[in-house]
C-alpha angles and dihedrals in degrees: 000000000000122000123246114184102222113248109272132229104230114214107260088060091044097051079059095053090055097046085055091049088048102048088053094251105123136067130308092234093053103051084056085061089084141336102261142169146158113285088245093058096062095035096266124134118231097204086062101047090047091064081068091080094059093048090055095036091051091053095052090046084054089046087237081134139000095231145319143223115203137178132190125186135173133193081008101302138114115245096152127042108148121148120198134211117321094012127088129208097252083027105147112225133177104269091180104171091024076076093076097064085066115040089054085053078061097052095042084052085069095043093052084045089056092242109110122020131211094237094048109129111242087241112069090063095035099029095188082067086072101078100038121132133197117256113278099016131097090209122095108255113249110263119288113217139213088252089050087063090041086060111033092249100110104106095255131122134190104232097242114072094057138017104234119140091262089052088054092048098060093040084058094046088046087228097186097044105142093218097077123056128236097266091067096033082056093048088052092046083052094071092048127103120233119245098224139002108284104260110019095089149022112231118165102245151154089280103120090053090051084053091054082060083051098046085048091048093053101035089045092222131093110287094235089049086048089052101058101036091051112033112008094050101039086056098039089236091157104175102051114109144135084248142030113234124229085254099055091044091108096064088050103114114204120242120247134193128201120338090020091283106157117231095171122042118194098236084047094043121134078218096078091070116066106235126226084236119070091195110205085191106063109340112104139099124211155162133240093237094048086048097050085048082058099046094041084051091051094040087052092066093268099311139108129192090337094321120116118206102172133015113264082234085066110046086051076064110038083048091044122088114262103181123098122237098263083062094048118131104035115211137171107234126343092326119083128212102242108237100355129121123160140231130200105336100320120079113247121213099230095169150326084077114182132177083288109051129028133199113263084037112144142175141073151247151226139231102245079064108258113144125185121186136186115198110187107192085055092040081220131143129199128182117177120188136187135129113244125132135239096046099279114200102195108090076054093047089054102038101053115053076047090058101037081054094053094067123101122224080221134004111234120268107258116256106266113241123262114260114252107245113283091010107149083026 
């Protein structure tokens, strides 16, 4: 099937759209769309928000990317929704490790629920995972928990950041291959030896995808059907999926690497086949609205439009750093992260903030390049989205000083209403 990239809504058109929305003249089913208003209204400068289009625009006249869609919100509100170039405003990209985020929303449902714990050993939903030992050591490794894969601590890899035996291991066992389900990715990961001791490190992994084994165990229902019982349809997050059907083919944008070339298009695409392995990890598709659905959800304490999906009690965790000192900051390789530690599936800014980046911040990203950030001091959400491999960080880069500028130290007071006439008299 060719591909037809749906007709866009430039900027200008859609700033109109949205002072429509605000002002309660469309439709009803537009304006549940999303929550949207004006910048001033939830103390955000235009002006601001608007230098976000030349930033994006620079990068894809320098064929950094091929296009953008971005959306910035404050006090749970849309001020911000433009999509560039190739990209349309409801286009459906490849959010790979913003995957994570939720499946880990999954996995805390069932704890609030009583029906997983964060200090549950692994193995009493994978049993194989019992008798595992760390590289290099005849003793049984101390037990991994539930929280340990929450927080990339559990002594797992994922074969291709580094080039140690166990690396090699699950390159040779194909441990991700979408054509087995977790349940046998988990049994090969069973035979395999940890690369360190659960808890003395942080070391990016396969973990979340060991958790949607987890989250199936304990359900007691596949991980992909959990998900969207429990948490697409609730929110209403209708394009996220672990495949793009033939009918949505046309809002499939192509992936691109440097210089735009495309290296996935979207007729030729492994995505429009659904997969045996609903990787929590890195295997869903998505939209910025659906995503921005899911922050705003997780920046309002764990509800949407009256529906509670997690206990308040638990957001403040998952959102809150969970590493101790010694694992602080986290890194991948030899390079840290200055000032981030991580929670429970999402990196926490714990200190060296910038204009870019403020304590409290909170949130991930994925390697086609797509970023989404919740900054709470500020109540401001950002979700960036483009298509450009290896993970690219500077749309990011751009957006967010930009963002983080926008906000006002205090929106301006409302215009009092005129007096009726002899009022006071």
């Amino acid at each position: 099937m060719p591909h037809h990239p749906r007709p866009r809504l430039l900027p200008s058109s859609l700033a109109v759209v949205l002072l429509v929305a605000s002002a309660g003249l469309a439709p009803g089913a537009q304006a549940e769309e999303l929550p949207r208003s004006k910048p001033a209204e939830v103390g955000l400068s235009a002006t601001a928000l608007d230098s976000i289009d030349g930033a994006i625009k620079r990068h894809i006249a320098k064929k950094d990317i091929a296009g953008a869609i971005t959306v910035v919100a404050r006090k749970g509100r849309v001020a911000y929704l433009r999509s560039f170039g190739a990209f349309a405003d409801d286009s459906i990209v490849r959010i790979f490790s913003m995957t994570k985020p939720i499946a880990v929303v999954a996995a805390l449902m069932l704890v609030d629920e009583g029906k997983l714990k964060l200090d549950d050993p692994v193995a009493k939903y994978i049993p194989a995972f019992g008798a595992l030992s760390v590289q290099g050591e005849k003793a049984k490794a101390p037990p991994m928990t539930v929280q340990h894969l929450m927080q990339h601590t559990a002594g797992l890899t994922y074969g291709f950041f580094g080039n140690t035996q166990i690396d090699q291991r699950y390159r040779a066992l194909k441990v991700l291959d979408k054509t087995t389900d977790l349940e046998a990715m988990t049994a090969k990961l069973g035979g395999v030896p940890l690369l360190f001791e659960p808890g003395t490190r942080w070391h990016y992994s396969v973990s979340i995808d060991v958790l949607g084994r987890v989250v199936e165990v304990a359900a007691k229902k596949p991980f992909d059907v959990f998900l969207q019982e429990r948490i697409f349809k609730p929110l209403d997050m209708k394009d996220t999926a672990f495949h793009v059907p033939d009918e949505k083919l046309d809002r499939f944008v192509a992936n691109y690497t440097g210089r735009a070339f495309p290296i996935e298009k979207p007729e030729t695409s492994g995505y429009r086949q659904k997969p045996a392995l609903s990787s929590g990890g890195g295997g869903l598709v998505s939209t910025a609205r659906d995503y921005a659905i899911f922050a705003l959800m997780l920046a309002q304490g764990g509800t949407w439009n009256g529906t509670r999906l997690l206990k308040e009690a638990t957001v403040r965790r998952m959102t809150t750093n969970q590493l101790p000192k010694a694992l602080v900051p986290i890194g991948f390789g030899p390079k840290p992260m200055a000032g981030m530690g991580f929670g429970l599936g999402v990196s926490v800014r714990v200190g060296a903030p910038s204009p870019s980046s403020k304590l409290g911040e909170w949130g991930w990203g994925g390697a086609a390049s797509t970023t989404f950030f919740v900054a709470p001091r500020q109540d401001l959400v950002v979700v960036t989205m483009t298509q450009r491999m290896p993970m690219w960080n500077g749309l990011d880069r751009s957006v967010r000083p930009l963002a983080y500028g926008a906000v006002q130290t205090q929106a301006p007071a409302p215009k009092p209403e005129p007096e009726p006439a002899g009022a006071g008299k």
